[in-house]
C-alpha positions as CSV (number, residue, x, y, z in Angstrom):
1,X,108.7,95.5,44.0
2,X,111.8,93.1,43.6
3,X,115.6,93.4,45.2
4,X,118.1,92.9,43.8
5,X,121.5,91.3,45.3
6,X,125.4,90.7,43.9
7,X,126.4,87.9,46.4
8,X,125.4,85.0,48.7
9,X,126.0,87.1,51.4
10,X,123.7,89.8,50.4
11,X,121.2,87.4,49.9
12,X,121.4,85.9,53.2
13,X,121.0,89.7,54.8
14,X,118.3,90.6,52.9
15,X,116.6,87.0,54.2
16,X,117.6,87.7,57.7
17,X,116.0,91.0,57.7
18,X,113.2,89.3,56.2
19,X,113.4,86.9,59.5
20,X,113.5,89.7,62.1
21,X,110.4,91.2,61.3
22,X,108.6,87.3,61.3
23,X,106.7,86.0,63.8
24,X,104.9,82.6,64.7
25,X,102.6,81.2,62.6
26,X,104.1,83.2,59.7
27,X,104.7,81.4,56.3
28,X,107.7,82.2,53.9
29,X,106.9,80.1,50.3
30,X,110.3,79.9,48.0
31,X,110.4,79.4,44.5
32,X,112.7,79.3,42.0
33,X,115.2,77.1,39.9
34,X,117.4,74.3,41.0
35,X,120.7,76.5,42.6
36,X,118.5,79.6,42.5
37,X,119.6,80.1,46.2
38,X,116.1,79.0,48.2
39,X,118.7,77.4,50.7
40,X,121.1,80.7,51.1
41,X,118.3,82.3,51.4
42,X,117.1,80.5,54.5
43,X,119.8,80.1,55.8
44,X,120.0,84.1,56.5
45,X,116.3,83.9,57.2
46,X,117.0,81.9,59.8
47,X,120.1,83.9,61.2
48,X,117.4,86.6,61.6
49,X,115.3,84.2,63.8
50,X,118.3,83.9,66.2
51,X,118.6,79.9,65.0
52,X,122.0,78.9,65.7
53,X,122.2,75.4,64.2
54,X,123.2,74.5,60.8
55,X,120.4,75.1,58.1
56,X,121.1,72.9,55.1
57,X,118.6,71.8,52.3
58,X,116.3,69.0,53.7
59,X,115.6,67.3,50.6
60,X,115.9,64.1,51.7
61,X,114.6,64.9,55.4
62,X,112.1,66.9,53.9
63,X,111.1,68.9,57.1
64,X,113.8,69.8,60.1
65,X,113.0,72.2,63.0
66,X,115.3,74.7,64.0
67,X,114.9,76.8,67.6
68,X,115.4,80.1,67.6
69,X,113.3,84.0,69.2
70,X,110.9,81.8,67.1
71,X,110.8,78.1,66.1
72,X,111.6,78.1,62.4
73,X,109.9,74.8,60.6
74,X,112.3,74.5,57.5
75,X,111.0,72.1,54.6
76,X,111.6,71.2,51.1
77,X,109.4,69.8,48.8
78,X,111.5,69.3,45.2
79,X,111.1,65.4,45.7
80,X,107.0,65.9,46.8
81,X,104.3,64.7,44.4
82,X,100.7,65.3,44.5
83,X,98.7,66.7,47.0
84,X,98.2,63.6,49.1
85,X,101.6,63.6,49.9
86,X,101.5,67.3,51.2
87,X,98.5,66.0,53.2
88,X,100.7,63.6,54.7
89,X,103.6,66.4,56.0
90,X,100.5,67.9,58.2
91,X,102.1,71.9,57.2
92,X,99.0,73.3,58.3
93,X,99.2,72.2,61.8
94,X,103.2,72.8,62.1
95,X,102.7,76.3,61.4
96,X,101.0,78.3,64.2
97,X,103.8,78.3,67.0
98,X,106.4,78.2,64.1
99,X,107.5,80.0,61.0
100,X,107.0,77.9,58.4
101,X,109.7,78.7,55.3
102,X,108.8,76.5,52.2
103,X,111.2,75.8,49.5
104,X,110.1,74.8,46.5
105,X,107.0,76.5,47.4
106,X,104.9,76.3,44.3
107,X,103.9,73.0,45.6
108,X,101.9,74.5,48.0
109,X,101.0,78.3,47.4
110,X,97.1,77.0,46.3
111,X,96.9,76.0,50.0
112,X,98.1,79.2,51.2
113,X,96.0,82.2,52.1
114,X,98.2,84.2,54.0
115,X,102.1,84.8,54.1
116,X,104.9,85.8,51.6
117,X,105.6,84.1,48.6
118,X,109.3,84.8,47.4
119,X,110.2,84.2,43.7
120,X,114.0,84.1,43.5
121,X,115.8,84.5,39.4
122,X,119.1,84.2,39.0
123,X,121.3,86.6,37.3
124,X,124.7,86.7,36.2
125,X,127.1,85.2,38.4
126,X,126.3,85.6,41.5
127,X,123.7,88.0,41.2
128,X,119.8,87.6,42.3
129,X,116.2,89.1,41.9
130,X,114.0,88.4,44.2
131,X,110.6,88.8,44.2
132,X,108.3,89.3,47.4
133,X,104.7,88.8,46.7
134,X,102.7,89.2,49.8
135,X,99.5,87.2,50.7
136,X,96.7,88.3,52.9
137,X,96.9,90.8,55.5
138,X,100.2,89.1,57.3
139,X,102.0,89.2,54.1
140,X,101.2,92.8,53.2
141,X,101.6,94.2,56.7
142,X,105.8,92.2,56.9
143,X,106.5,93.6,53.4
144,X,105.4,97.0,55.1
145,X,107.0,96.4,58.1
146,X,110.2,95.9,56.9
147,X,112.9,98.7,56.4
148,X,115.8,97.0,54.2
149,X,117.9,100.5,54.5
150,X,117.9,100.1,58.1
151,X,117.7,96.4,58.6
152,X,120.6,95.7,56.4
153,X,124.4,96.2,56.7
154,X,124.4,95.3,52.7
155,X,122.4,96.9,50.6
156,X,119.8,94.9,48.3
157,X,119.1,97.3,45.9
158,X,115.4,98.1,45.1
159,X,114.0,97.5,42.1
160,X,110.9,98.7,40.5
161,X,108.4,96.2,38.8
């Protein structure tokens, strides 16, 4: 399955729908190319949370926390190298009272058991694919969960892989 989108905005509402059916200790993993939209993207996933400060691209930060229904634990790894320095971030203890959303996820999907990995291609213009790919149980039973025809005011279309 993949969805496709024409805008930012769409984007964003397909994330926030995305971040209504989360709950803690869930884990979102982006990947994609530099201006691929990971930080649109969570920017609406948050939205769906019920954050309502700023979400920007913590690339120099690295990790920022973000209250919402549910705390959302927003980090970016483009500048991380090596798994020693993932050790030092400590992700696997942030993430049980949190939502844990991962950009440049790659970097850590080997560590990851359970959750949603989502691949995001870019298209022409503004236009997106993006690709959920559900691990575990938790990440097969949100993809199910979710109901983008009724949890969306724009329409991703659905595309079939």
């Amino acid at each position: 399955m993949s969805w496709a989108t024409a805008s930012p905005q769409a984007t964003q509402e397909l994330a926030e729908a995305l971040g209504r059916a989360a709950r803690a200790g869930d884990v979102i993993l982006l990947q994609g190319p530099l201006g691929a939209g990971k930080t649109c993207f969570a920017q609406g996933f948050a939205r769906g949370l019920g954050v309502k400060t700023v979400v920007k691209s913590p690339t120099f930060v690295l990790v920022t926390q973000h209250q919402g229904r549910v705390p959302l634990t927003h980090v970016d790894l483009y500048r991380i190298e090596g798994a020693h320095s993932l050790d030092e971030l400590g992700l696997e203890e942030r993430g049980e009272g949190t939502v844990l959303l991962v950009e440049w996820g790659e970097k850590l999907a080997t560590r990851l058991s359970d959750g949603l990995v989502v691949e995001i291609e870019v298209g022409e213009g503004d236009a997106r694919v993006l690709k959920p790919s559900p691990l575990g149980p938790r990440g097969r039973e949100w993809l199910g969960d979710l109901d983008l025809d009724k949890a969306t005011g724009v329409a991703a279309a659905r595309l079939e892989s």
